[in-house]
Structure formats: C-alpha cells, structure tokens
PDB file of the backbone (N, CA, C, O) and the ligand in Angstrom, with CONECT records:
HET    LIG  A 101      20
ATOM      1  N   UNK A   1      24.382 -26.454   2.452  1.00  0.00           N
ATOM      2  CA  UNK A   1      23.776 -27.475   1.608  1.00  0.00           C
ATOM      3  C   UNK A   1      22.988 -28.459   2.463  1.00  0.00           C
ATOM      4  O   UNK A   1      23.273 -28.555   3.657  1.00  0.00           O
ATOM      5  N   UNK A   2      21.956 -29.239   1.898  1.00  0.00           N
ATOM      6  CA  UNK A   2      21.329 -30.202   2.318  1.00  0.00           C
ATOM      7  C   UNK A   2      21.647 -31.505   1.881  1.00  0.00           C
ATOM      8  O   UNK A   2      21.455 -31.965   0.756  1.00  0.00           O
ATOM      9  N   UNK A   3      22.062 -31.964   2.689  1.00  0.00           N
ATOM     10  CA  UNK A   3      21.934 -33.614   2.524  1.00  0.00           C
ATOM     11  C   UNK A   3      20.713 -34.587   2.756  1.00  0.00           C
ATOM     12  O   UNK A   3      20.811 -35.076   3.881  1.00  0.00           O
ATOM     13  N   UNK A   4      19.517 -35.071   2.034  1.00  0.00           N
ATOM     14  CA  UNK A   4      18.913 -36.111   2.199  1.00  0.00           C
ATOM     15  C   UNK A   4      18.868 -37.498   2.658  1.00  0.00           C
ATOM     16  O   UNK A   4      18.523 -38.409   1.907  1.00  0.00           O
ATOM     17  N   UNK A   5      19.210 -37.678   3.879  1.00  0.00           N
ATOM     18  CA  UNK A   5      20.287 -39.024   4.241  1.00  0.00           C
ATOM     19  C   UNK A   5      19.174 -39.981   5.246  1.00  0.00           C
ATOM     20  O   UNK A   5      18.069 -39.676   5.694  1.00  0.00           O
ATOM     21  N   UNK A   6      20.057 -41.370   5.389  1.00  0.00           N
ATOM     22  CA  UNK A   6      19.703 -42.204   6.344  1.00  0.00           C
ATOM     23  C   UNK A   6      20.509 -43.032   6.904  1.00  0.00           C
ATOM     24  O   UNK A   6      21.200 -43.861   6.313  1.00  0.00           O
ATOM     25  N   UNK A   7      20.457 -42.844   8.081  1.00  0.00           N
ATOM     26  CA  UNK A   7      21.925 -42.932   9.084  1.00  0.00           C
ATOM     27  C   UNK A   7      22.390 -44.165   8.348  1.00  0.00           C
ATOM     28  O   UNK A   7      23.464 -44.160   7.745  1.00  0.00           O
ATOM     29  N   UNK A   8      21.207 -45.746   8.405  1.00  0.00           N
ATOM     30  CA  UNK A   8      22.010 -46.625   8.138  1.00  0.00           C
ATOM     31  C   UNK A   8      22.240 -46.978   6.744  1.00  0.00           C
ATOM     32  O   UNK A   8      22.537 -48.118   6.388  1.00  0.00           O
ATOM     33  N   UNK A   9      22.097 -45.980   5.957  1.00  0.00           N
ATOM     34  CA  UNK A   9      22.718 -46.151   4.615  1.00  0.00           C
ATOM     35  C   UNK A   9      24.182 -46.253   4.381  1.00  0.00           C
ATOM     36  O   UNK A   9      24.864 -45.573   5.147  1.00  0.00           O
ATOM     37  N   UNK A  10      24.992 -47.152   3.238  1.00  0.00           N
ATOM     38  CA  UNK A  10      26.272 -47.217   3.443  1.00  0.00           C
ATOM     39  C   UNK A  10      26.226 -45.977   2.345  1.00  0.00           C
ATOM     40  O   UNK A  10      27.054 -45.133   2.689  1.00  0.00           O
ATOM     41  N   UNK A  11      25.585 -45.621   1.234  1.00  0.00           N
ATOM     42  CA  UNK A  11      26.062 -44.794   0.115  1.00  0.00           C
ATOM     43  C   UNK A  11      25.528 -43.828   0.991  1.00  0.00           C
ATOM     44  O   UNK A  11      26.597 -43.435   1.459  1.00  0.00           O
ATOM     45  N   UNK A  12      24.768 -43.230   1.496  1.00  0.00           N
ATOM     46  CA  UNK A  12      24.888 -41.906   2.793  1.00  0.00           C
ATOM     47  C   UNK A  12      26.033 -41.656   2.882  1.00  0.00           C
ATOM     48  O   UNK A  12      26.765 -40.868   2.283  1.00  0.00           O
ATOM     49  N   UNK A  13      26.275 -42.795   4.148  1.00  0.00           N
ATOM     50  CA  UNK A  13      27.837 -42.842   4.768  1.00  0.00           C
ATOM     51  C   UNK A  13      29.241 -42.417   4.231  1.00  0.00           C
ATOM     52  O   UNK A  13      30.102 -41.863   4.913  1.00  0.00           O
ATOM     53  N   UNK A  14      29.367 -42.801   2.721  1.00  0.00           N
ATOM     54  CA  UNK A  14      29.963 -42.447   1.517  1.00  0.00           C
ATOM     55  C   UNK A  14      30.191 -41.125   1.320  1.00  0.00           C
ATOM     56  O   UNK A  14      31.291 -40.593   1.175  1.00  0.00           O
ATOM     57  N   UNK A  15      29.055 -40.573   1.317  1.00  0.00           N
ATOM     58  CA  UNK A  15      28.576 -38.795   1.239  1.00  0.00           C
ATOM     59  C   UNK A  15      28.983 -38.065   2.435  1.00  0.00           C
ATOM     60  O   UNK A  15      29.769 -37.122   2.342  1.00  0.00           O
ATOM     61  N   UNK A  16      28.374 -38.537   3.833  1.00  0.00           N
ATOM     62  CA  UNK A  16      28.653 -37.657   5.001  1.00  0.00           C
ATOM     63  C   UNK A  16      29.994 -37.900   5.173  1.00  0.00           C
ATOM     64  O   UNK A  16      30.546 -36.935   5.703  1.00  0.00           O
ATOM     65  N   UNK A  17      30.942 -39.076   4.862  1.00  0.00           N
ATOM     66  CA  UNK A  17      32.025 -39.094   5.535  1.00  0.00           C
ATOM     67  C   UNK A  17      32.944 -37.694   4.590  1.00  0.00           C
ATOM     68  O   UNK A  17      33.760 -36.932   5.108  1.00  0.00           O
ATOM     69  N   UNK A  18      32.521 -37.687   3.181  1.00  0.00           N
ATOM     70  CA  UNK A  18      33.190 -36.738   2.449  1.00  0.00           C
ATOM     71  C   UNK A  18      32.995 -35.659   2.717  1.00  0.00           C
ATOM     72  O   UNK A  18      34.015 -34.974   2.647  1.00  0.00           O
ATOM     73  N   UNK A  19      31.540 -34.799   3.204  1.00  0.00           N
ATOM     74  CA  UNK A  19      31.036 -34.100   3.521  1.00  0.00           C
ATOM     75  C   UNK A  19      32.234 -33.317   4.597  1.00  0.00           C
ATOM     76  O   UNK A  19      32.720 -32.187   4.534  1.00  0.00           O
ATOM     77  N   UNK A  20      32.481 -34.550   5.673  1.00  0.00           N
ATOM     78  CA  UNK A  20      33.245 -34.262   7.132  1.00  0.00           C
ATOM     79  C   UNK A  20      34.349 -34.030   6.997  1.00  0.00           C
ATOM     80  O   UNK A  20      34.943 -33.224   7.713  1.00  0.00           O
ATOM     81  N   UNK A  21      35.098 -34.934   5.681  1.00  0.00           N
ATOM     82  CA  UNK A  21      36.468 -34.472   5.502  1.00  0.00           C
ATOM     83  C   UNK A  21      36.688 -33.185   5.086  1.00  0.00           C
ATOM     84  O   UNK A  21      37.189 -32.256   5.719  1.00  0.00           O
ATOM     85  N   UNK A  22      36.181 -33.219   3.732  1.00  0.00           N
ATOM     86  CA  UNK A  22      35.963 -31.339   3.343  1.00  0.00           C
ATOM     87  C   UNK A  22      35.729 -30.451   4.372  1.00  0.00           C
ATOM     88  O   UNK A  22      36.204 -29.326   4.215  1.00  0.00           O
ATOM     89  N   UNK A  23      34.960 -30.728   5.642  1.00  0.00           N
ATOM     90  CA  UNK A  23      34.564 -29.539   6.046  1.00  0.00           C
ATOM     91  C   UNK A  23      33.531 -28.837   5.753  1.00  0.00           C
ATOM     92  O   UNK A  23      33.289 -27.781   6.337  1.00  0.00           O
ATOM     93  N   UNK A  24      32.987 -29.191   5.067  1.00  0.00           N
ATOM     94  CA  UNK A  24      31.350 -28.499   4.442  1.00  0.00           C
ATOM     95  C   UNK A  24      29.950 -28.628   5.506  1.00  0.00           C
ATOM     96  O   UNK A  24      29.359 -29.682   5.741  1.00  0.00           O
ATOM     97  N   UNK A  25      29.603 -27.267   6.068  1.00  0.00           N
ATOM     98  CA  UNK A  25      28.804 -27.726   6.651  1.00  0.00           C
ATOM     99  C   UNK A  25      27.335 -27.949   5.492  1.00  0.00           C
ATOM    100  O   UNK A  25      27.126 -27.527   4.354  1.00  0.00           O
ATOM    101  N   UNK A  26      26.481 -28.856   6.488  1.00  0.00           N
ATOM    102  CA  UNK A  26      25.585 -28.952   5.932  1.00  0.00           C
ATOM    103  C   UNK A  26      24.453 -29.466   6.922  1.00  0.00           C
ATOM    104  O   UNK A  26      24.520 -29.703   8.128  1.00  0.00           O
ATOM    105  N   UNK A  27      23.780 -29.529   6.356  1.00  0.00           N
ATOM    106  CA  UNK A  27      21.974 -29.729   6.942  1.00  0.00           C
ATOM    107  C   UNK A  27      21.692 -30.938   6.545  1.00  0.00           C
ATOM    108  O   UNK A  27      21.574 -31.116   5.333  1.00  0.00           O
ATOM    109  N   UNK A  28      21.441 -32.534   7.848  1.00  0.00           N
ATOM    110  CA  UNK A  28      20.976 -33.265   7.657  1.00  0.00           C
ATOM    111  C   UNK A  28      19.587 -33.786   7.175  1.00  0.00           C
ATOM    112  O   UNK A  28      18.790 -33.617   8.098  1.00  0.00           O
ATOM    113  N   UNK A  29      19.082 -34.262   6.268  1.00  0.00           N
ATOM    114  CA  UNK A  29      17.449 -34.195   6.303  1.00  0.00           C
ATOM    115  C   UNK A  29      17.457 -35.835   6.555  1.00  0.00           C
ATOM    116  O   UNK A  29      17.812 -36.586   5.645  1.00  0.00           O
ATOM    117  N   UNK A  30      16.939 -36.470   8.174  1.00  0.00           N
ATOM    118  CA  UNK A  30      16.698 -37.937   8.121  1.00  0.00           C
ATOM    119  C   UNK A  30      15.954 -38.508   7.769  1.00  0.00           C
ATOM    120  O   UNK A  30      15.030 -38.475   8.582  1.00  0.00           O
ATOM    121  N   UNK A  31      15.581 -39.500   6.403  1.00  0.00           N
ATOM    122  CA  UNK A  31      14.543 -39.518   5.623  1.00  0.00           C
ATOM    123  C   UNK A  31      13.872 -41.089   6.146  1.00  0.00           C
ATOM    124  O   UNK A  31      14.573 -41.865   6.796  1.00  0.00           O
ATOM    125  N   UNK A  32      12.956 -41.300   5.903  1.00  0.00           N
ATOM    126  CA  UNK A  32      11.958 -42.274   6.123  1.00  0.00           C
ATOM    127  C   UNK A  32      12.864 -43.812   5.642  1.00  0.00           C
ATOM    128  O   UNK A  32      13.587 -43.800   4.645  1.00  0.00           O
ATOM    129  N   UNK A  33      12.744 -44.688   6.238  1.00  0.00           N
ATOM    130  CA  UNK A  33      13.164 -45.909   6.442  1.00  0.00           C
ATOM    131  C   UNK A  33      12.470 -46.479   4.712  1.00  0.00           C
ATOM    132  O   UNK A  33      13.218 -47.189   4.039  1.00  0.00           O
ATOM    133  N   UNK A  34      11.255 -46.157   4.213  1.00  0.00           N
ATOM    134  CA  UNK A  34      10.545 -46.844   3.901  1.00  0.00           C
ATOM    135  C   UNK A  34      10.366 -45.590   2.730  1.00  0.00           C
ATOM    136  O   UNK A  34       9.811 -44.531   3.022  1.00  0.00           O
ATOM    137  N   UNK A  35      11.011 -45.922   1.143  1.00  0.00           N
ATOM    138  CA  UNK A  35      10.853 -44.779  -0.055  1.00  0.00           C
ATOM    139  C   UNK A  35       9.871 -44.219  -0.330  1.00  0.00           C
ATOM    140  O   UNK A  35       9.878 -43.073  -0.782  1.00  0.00           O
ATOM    141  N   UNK A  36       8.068 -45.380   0.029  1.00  0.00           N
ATOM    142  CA  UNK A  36       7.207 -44.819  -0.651  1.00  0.00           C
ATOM    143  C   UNK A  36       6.634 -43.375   0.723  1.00  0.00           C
ATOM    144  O   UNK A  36       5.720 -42.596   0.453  1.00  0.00           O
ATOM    145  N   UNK A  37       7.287 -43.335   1.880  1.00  0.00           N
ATOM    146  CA  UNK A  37       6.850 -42.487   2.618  1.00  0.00           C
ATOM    147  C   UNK A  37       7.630 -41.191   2.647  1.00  0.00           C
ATOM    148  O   UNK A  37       7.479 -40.307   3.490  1.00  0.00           O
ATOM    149  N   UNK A  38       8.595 -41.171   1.500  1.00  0.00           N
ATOM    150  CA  UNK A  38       9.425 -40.058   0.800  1.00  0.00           C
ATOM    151  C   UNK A  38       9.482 -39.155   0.292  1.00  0.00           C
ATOM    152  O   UNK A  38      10.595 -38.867  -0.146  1.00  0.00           O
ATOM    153  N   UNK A  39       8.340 -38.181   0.049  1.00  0.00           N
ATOM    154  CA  UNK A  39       7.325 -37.044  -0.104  1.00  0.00           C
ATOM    155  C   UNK A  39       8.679 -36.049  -0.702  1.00  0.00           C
ATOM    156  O   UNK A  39       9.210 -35.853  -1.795  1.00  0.00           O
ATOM    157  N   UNK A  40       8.887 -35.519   0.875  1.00  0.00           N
ATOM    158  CA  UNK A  40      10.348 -34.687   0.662  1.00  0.00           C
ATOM    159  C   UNK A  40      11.332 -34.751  -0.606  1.00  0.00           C
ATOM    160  O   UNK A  40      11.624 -33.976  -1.518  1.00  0.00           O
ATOM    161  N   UNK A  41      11.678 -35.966  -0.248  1.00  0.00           N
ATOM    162  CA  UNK A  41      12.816 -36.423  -1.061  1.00  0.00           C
ATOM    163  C   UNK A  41      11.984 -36.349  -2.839  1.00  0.00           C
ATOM    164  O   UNK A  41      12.532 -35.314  -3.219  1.00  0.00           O
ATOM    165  N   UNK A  42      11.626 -36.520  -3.315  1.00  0.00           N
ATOM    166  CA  UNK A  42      10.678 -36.915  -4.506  1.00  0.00           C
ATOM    167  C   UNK A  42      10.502 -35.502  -5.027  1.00  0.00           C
ATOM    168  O   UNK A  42      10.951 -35.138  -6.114  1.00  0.00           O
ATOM    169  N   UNK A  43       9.737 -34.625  -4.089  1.00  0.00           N
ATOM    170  CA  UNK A  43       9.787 -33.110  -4.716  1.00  0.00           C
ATOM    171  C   UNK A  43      10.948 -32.703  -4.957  1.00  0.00           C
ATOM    172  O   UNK A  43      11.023 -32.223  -6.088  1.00  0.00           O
ATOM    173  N   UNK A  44      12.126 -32.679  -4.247  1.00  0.00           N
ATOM    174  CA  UNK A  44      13.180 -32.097  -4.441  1.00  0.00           C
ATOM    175  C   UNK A  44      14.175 -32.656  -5.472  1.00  0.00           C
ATOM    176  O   UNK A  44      15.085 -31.990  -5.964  1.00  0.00           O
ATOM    177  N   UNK A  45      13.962 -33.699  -5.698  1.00  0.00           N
ATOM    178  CA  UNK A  45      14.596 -34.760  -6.519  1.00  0.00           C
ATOM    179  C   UNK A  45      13.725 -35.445  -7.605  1.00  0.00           C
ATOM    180  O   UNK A  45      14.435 -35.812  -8.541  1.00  0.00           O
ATOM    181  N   UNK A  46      12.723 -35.666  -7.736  1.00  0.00           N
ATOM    182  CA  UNK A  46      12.137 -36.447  -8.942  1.00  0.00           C
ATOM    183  C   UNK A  46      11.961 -37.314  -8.590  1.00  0.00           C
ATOM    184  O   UNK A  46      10.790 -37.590  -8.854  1.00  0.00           O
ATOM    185  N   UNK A  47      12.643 -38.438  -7.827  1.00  0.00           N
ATOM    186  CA  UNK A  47      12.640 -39.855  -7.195  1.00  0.00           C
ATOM    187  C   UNK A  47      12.984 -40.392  -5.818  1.00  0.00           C
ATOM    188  O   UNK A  47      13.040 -39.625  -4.857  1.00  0.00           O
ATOM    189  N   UNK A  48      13.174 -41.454  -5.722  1.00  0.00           N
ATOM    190  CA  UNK A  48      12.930 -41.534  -3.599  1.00  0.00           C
ATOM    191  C   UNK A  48      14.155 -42.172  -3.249  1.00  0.00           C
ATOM    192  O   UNK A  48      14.038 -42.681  -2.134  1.00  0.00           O
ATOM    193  N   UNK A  49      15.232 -42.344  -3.723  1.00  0.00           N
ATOM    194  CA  UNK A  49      16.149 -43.178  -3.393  1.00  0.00           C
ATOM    195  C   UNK A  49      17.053 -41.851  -2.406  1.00  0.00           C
ATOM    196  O   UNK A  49      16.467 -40.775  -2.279  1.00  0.00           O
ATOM    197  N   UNK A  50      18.115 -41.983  -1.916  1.00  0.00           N
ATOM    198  CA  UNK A  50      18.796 -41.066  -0.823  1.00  0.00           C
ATOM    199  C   UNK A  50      20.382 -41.552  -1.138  1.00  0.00           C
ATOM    200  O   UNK A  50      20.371 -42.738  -1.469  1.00  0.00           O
ATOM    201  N   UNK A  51      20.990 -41.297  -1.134  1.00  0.00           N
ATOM    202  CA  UNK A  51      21.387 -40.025  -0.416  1.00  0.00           C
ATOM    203  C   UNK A  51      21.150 -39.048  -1.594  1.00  0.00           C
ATOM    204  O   UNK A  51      21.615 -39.410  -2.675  1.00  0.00           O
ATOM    205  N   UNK A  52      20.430 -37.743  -1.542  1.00  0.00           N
ATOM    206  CA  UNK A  52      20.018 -36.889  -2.336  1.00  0.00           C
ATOM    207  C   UNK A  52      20.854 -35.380  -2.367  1.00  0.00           C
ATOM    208  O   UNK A  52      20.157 -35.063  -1.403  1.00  0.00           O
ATOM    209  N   UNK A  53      21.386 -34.624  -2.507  1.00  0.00           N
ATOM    210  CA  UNK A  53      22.702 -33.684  -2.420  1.00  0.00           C
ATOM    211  C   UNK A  53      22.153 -32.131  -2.806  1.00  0.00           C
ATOM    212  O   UNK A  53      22.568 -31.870  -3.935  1.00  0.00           O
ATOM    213  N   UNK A  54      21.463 -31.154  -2.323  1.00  0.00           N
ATOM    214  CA  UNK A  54      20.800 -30.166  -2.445  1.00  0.00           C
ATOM    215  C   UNK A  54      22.133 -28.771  -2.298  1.00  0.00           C
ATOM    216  O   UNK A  54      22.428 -28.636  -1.110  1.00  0.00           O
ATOM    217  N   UNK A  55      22.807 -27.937  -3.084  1.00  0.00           N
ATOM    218  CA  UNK A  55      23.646 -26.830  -3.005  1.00  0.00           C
ATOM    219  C   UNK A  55      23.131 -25.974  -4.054  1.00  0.00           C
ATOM    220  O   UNK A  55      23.169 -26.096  -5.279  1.00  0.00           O
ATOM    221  N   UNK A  56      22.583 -24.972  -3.210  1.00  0.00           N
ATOM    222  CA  UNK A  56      21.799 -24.220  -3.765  1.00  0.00           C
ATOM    223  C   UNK A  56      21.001 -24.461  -5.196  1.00  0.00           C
ATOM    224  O   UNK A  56      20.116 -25.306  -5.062  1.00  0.00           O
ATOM    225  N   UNK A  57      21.067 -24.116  -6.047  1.00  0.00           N
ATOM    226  CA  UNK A  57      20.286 -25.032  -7.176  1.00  0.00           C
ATOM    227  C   UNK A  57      20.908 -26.152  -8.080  1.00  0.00           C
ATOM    228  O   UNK A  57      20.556 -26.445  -9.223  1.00  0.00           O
ATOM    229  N   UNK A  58      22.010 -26.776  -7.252  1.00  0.00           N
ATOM    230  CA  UNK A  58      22.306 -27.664  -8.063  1.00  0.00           C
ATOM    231  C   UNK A  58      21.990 -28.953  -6.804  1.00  0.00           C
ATOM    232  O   UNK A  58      22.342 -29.136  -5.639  1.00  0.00           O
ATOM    233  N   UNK A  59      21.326 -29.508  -7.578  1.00  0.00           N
ATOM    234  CA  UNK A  59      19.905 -31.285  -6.960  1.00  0.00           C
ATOM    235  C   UNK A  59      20.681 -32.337  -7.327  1.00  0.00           C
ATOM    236  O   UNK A  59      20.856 -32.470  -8.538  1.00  0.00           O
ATOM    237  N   UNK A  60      21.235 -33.188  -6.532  1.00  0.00           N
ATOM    238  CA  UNK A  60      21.903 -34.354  -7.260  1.00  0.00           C
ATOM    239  C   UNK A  60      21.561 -35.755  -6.289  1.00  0.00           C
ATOM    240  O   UNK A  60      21.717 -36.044  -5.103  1.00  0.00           O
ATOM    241  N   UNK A  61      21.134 -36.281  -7.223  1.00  0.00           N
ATOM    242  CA  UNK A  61      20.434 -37.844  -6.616  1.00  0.00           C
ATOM    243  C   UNK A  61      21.018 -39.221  -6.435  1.00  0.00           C
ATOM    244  O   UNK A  61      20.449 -40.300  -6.600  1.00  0.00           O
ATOM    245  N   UNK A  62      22.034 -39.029  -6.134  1.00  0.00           N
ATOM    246  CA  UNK A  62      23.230 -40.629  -6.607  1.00  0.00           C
ATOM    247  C   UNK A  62      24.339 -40.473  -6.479  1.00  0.00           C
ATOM    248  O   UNK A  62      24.969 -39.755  -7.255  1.00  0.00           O
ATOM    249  N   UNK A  63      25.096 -41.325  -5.101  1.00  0.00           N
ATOM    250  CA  UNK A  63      26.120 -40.907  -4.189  1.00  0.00           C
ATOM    251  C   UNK A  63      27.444 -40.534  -5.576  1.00  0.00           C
ATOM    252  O   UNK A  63      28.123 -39.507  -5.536  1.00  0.00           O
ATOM    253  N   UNK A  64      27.556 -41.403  -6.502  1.00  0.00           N
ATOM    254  CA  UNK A  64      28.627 -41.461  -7.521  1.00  0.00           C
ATOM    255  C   UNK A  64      28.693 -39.793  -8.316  1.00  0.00           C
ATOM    256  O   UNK A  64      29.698 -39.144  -8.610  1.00  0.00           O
ATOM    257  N   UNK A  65      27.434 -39.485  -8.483  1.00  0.00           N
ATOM    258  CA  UNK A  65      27.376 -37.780  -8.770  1.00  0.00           C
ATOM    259  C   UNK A  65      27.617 -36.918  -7.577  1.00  0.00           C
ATOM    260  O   UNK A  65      27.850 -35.724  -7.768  1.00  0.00           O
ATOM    261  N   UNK A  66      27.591 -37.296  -6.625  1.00  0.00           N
ATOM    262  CA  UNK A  66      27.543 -36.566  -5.415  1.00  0.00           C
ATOM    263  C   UNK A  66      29.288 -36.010  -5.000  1.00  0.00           C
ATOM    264  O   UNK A  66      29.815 -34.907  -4.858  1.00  0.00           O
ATOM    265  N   UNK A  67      29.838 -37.659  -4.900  1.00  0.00           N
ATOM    266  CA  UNK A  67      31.053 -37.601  -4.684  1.00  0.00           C
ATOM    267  C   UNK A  67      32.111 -36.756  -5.854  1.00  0.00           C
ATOM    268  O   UNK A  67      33.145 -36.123  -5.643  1.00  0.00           O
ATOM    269  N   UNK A  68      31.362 -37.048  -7.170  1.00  0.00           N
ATOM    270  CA  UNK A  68      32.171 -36.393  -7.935  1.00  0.00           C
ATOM    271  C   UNK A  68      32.120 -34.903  -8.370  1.00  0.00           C
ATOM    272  O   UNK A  68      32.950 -34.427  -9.145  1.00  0.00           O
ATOM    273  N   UNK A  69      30.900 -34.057  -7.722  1.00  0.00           N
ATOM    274  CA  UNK A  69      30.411 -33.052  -7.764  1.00  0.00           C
ATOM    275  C   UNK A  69      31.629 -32.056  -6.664  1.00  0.00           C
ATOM    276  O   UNK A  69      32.484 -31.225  -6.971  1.00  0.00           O
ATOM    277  N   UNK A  70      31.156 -32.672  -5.201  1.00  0.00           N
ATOM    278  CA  UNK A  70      31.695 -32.233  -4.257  1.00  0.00           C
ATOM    279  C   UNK A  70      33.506 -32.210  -4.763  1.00  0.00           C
ATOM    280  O   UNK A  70      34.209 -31.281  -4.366  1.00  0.00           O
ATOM    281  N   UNK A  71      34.118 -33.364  -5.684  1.00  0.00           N
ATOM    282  CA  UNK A  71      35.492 -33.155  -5.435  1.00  0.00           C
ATOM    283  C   UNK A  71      35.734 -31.900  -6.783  1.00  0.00           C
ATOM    284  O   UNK A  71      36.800 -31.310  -6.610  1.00  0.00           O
ATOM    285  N   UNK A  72      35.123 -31.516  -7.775  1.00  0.00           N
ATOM    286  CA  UNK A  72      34.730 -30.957  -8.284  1.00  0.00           C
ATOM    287  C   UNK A  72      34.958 -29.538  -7.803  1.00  0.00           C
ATOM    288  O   UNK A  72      35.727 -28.601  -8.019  1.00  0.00           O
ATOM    289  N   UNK A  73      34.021 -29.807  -7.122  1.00  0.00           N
ATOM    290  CA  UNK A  73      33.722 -28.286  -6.724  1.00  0.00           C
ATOM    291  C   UNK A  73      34.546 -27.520  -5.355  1.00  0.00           C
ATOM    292  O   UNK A  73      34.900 -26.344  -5.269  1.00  0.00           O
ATOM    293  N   UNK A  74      34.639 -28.172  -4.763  1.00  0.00           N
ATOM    294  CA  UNK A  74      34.766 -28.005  -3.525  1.00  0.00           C
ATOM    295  C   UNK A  74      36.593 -29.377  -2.897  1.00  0.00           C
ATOM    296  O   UNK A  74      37.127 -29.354  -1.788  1.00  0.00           O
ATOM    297  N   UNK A  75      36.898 -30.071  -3.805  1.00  0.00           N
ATOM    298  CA  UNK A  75      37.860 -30.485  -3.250  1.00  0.00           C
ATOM    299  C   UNK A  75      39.519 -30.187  -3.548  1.00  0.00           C
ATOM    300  O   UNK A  75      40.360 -31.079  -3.441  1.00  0.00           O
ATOM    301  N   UNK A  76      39.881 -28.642  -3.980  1.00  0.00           N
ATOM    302  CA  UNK A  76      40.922 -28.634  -4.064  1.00  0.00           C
ATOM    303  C   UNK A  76      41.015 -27.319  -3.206  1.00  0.00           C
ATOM    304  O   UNK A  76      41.879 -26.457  -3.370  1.00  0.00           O
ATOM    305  N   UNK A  77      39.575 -27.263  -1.865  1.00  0.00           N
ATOM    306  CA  UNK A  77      40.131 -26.348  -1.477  1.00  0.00           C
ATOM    307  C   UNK A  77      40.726 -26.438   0.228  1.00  0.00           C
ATOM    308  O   UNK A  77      41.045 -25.529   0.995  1.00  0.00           O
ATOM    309  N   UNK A  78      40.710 -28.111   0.437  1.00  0.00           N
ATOM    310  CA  UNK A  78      40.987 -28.014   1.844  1.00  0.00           C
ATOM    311  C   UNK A  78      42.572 -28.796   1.328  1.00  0.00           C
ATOM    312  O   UNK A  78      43.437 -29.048   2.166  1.00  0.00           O
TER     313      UNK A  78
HETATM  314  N1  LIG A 101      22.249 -44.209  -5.718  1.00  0.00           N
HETATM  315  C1  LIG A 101      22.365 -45.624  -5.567  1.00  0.00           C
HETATM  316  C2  LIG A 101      21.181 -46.205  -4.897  1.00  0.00           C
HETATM  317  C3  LIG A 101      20.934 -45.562  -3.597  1.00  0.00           C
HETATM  318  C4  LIG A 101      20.071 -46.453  -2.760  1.00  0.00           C
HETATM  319  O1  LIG A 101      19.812 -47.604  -3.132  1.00  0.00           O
HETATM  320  N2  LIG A 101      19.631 -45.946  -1.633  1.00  0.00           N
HETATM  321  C5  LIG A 101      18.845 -46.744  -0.742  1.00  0.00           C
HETATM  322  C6  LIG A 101      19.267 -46.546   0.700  1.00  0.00           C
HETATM  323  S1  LIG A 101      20.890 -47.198   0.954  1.00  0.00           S
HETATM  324  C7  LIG A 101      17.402 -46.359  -0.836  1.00  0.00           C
HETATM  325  O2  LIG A 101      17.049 -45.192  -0.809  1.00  0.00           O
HETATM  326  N3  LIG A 101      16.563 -47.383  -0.979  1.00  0.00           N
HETATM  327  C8  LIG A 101      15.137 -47.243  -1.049  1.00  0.00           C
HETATM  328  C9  LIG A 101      14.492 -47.944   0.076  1.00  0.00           C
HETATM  329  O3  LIG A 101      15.204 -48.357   0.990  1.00  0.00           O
HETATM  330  O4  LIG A 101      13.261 -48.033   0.087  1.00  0.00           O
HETATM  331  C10 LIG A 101      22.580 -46.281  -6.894  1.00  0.00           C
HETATM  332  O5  LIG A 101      22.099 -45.744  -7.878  1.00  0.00           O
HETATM  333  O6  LIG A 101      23.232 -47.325  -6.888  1.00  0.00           O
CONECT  314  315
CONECT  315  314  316  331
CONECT  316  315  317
CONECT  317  316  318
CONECT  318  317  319  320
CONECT  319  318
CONECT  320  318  321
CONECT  321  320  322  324
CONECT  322  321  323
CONECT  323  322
CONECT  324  321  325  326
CONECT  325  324
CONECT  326  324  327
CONECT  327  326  328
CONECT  328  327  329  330
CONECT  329  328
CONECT  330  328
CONECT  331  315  332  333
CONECT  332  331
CONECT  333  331
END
C-alpha cells in the first residue's frame, strides 16, 4: 500500500505509527509542504489534504477513515 504522507504531520504520524504496529509494509509518498503543489495527491484522491491511504483500489483521504479501515481490515491479524 501507499501512504501519501508528511513527516511533520501529526494525523500522518497517527497513520504511520499504526501502519508500524500492524506491520504492514508500505510505500511512503513525501508530499509537498505546500497543498496547492499537490498534483499527486489530488489525482489519486480528489483533494490535497494528506495523509491519503492507497490499498489497491480502495483510496482513502482522512486519517479517521484510515485508522478505521486498517483496524478493519487488517487489525485482528497481528
Ligand atoms: N484529515 C484531516 C485533515 C488533514 C490535514 O489537515 N492535513 C494537513 C497536514 S497535517 C494538510 O494536508 N494540510 C494542507 C496544507 O498544509 O496545505 C481532517 O479532516 O481533519
């Protein structure tokens, strides 16, 4: 999976730290300091905000869907 992130984001931080506990690897994408230079993020997502959550075709834009996706999906197996 891809993660859309920026180091000094705290709702990132939120995501990668869950990311690390699970064990899930994944693919950092370090996105631009500055939304309107967010190209990436926008195609893949619709909009420019981050942390953005890419697993295979499921796109999720907003750490609160993110977190609840991942425990979802993926947290009753570690
Ligand atoms: N998903 C969050 C918002 C996420 C958010 O605000 N991300 C920040 C980075 S921490 C961002 O991308 N801001 C745009 C910018 O910095 O230009 C929410 O809906 O509350």
């Amino acid at each position: 999976m891809k993660l859309y992130n920026l180091e000094s984001c705290f709702y990132c931080k939120m995501v990668r730290d869950r990311l690390k506990d699970l064990g899930l690897a994944h693919e950092k994408i370090e996105v631009s300091s500055w939304q309107g230079d967010r190209k990436e993020v926008y195609e893949v997502s619709g909009q420019y905000l981050v942390p953005v959550l890419v697993d295979d075709d499921v796109v999720l834009d907003d750490e609160d869907k993110i977190l609840a996706y991942l425990e979802k999906t993926y947290g009753g197996l570690s």
